[in-house]
N, CA, C and O atoms as a printed pandas DataFrame, in Angstrom:
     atom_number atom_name residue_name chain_id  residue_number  x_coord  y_coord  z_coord
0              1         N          UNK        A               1  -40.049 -159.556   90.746
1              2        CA          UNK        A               1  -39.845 -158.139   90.752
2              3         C          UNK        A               1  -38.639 -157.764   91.615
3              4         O          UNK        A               1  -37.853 -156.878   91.280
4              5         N          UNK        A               2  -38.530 -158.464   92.720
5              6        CA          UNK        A               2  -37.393 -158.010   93.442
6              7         C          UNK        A               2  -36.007 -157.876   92.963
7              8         O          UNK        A               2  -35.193 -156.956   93.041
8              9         N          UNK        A               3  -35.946 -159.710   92.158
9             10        CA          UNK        A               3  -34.536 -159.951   91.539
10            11         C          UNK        A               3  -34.466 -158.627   90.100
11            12         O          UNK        A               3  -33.342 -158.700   89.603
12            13         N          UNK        A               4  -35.134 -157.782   89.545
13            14        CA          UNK        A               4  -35.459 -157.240   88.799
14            15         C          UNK        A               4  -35.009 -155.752   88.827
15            16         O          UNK        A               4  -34.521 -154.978   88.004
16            17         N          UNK        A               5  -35.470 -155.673   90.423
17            18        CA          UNK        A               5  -35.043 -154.217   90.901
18            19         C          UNK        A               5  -33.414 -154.378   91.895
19            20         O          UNK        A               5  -32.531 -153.522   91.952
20            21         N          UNK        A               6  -33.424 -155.669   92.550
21            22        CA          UNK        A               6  -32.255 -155.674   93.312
22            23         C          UNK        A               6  -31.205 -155.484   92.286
23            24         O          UNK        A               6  -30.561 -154.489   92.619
24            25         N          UNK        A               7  -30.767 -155.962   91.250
25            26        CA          UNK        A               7  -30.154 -155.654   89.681
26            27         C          UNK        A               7  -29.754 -154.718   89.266
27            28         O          UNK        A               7  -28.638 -154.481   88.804
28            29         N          UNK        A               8  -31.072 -153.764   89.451
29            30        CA          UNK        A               8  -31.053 -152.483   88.183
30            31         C          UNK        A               8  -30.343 -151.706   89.044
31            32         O          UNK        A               8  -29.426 -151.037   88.567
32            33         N          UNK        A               9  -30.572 -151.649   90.236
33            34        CA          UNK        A               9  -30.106 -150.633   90.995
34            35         C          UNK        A               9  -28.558 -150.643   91.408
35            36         O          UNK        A               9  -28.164 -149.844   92.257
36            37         N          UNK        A              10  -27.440 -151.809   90.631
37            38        CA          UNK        A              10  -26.415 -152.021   90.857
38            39         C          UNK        A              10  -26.017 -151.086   89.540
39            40         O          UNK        A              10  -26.625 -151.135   88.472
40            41         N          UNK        A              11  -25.022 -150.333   89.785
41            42        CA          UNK        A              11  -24.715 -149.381   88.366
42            43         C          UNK        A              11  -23.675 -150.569   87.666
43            44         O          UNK        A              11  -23.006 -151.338   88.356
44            45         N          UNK        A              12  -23.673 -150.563   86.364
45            46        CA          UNK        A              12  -23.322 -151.081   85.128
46            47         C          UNK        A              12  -23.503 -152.380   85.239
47            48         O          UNK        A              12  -22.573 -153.130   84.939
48            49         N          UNK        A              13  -24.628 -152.852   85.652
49            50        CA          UNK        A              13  -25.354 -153.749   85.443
50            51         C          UNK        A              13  -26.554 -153.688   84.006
51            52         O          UNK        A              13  -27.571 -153.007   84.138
52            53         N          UNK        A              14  -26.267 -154.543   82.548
53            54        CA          UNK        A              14  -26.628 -154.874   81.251
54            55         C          UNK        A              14  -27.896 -155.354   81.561
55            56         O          UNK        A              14  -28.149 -156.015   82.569
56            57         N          UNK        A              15  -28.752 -155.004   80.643
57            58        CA          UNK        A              15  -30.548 -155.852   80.442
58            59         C          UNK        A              15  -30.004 -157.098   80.647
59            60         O          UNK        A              15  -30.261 -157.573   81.753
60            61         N          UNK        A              16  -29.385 -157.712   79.977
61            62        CA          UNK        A              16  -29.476 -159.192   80.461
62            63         C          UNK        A              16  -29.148 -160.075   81.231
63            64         O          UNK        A              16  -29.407 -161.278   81.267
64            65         N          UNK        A              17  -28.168 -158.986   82.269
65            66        CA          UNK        A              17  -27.800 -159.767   83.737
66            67         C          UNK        A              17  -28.923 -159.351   84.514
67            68         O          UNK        A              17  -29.237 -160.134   85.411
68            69         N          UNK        A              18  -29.622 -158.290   84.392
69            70        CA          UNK        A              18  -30.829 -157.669   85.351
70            71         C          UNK        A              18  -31.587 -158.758   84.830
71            72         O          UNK        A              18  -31.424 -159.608   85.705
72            73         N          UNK        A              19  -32.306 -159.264   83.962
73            74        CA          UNK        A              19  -33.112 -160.277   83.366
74            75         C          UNK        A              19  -33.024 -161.392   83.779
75            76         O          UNK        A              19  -34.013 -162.012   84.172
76            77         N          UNK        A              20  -31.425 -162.040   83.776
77            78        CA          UNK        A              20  -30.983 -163.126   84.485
78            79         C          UNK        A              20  -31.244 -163.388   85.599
79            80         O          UNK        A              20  -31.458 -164.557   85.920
80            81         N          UNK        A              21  -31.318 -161.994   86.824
81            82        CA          UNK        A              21  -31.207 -161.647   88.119
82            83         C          UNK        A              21  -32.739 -162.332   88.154
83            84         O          UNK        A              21  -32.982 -163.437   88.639
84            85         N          UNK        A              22  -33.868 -161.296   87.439
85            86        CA          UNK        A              22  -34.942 -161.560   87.998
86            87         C          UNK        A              22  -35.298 -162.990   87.496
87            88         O          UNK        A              22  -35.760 -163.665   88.416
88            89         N          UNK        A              23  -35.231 -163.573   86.451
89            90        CA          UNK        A              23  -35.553 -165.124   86.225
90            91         C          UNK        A              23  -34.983 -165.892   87.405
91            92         O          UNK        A              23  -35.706 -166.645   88.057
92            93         N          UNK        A              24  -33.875 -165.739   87.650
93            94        CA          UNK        A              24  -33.456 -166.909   88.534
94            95         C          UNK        A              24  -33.852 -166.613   90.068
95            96         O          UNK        A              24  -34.287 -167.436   90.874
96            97         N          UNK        A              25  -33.606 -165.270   90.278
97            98        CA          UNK        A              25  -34.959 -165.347   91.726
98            99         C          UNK        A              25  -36.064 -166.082   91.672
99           100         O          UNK        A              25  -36.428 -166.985   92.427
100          101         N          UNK        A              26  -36.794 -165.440   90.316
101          102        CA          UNK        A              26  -38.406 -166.006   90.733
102          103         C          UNK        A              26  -38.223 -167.594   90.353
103          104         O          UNK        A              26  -39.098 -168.331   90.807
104          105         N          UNK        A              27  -37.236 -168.175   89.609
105          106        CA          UNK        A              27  -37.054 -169.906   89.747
106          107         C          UNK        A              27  -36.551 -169.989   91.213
107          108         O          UNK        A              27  -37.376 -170.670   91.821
108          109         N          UNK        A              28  -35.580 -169.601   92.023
109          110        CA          UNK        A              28  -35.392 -169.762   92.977
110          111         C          UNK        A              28  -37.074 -170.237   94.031
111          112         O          UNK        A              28  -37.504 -171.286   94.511
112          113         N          UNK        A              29  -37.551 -168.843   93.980
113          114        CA          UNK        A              29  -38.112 -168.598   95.486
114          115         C          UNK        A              29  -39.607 -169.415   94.927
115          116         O          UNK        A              29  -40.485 -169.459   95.789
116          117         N          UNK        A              30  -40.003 -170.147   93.374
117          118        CA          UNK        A              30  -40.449 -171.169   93.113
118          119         C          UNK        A              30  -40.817 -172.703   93.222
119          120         O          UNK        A              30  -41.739 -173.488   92.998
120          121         N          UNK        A              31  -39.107 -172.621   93.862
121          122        CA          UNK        A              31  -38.705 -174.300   94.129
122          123         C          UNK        A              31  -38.492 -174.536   95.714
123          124         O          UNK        A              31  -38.112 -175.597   96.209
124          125         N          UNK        A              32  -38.844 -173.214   96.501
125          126        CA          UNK        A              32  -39.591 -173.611   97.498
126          127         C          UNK        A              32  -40.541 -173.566   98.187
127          128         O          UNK        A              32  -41.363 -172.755   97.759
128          129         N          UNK        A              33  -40.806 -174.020   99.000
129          130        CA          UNK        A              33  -41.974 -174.090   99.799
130          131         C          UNK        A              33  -42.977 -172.574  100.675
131          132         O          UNK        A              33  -42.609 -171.800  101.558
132          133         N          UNK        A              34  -43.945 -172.654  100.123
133          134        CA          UNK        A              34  -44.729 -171.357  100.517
134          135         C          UNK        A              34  -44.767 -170.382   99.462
135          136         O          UNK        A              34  -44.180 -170.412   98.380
136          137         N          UNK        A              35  -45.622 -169.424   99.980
137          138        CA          UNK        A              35  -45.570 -168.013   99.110
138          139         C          UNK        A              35  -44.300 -167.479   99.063
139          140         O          UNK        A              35  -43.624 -167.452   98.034
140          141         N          UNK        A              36  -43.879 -166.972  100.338
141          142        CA          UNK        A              36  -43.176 -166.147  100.032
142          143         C          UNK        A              36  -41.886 -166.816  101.023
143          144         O          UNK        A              36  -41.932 -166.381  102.174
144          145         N          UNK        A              37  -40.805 -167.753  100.768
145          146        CA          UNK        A              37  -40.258 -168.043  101.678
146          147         C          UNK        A              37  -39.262 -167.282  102.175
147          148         O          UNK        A              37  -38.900 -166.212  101.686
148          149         N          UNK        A              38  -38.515 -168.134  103.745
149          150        CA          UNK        A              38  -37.200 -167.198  103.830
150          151         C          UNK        A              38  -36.117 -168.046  103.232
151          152         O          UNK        A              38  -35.929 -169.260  103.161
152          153         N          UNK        A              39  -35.608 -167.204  102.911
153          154        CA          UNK        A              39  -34.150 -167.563  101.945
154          155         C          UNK        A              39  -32.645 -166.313  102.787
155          156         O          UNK        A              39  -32.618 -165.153  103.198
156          157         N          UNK        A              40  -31.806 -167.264  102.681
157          158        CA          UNK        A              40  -30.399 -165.862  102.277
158          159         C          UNK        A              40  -30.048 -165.668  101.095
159          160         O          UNK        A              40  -30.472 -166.253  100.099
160          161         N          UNK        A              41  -29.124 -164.697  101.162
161          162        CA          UNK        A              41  -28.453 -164.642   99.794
162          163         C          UNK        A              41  -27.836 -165.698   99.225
163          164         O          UNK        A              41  -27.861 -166.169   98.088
164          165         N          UNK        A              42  -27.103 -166.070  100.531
165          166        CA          UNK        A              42  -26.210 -167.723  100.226
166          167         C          UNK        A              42  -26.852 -168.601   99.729
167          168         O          UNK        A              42  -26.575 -169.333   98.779
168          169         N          UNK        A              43  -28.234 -168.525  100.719
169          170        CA          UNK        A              43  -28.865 -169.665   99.503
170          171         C          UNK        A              43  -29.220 -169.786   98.193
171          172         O          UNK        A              43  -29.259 -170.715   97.387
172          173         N          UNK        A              44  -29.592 -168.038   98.170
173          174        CA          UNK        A              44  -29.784 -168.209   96.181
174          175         C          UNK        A              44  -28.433 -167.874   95.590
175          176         O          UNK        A              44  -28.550 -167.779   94.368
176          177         N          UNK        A              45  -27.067 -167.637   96.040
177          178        CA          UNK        A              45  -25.916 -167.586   95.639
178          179         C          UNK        A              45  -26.014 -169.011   94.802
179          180         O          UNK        A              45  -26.051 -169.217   93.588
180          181         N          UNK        A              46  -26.047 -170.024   96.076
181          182        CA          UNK        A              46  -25.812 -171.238   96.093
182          183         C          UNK        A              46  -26.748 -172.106   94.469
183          184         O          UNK        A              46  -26.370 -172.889   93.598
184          185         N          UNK        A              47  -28.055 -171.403   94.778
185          186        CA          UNK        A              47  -29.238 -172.165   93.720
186          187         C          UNK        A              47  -28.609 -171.330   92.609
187          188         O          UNK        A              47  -28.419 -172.105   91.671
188          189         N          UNK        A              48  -28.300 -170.402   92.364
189          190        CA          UNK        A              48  -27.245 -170.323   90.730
190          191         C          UNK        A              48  -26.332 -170.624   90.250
191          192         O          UNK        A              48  -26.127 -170.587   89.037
192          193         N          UNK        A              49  -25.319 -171.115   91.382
193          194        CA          UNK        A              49  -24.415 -171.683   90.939
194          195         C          UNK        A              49  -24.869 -173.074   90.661
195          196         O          UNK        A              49  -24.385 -173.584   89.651
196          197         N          UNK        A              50  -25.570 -173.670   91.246
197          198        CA          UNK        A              50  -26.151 -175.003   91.043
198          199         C          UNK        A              50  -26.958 -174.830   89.653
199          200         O          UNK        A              50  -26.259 -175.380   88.803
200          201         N          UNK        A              51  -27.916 -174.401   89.158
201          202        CA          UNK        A              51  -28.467 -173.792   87.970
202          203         C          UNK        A              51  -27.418 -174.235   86.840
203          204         O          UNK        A              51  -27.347 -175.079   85.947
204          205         N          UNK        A              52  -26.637 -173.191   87.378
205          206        CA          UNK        A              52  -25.534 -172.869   86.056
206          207         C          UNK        A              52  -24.800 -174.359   85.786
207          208         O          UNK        A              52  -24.367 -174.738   84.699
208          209         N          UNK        A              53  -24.781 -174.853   86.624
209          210        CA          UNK        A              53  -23.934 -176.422   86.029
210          211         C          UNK        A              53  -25.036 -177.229   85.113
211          212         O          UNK        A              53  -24.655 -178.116   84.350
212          213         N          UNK        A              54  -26.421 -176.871   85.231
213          214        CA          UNK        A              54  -27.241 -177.615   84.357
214          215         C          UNK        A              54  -27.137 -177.463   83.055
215          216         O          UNK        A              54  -27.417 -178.479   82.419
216          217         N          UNK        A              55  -26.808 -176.470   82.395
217          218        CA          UNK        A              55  -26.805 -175.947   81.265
218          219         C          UNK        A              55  -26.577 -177.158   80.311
219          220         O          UNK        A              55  -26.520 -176.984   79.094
């Protein structure tokens, strides 16, 4: 939900980068440890750019 709303609330931001936003948060904050961990931005900067080379 966060990556979902942190998104929408950027103006001319498209359904499918807001969509993108929230999928790859909730894969992010998935692949680590705990409920709810701490993260920076850098780090999930970092886990999409890493993502994106999997393709």
């Amino acid at each position: 939900m966060a990556g979902f709303l942190s998104k929408r609330f950027e103006k001319g931001s498209s359904a499918i980068e807001i969509m993108n936003q929230a999928v790859s948060l909730g894969a992010f904050v998935t692949a680590r440890v705990g409920a709810c961990p701490d993260y920076s931005k850098a780090d999930f900067i970092a886990f999409q750019k890493e993502s994106a080379h999997k393709d």
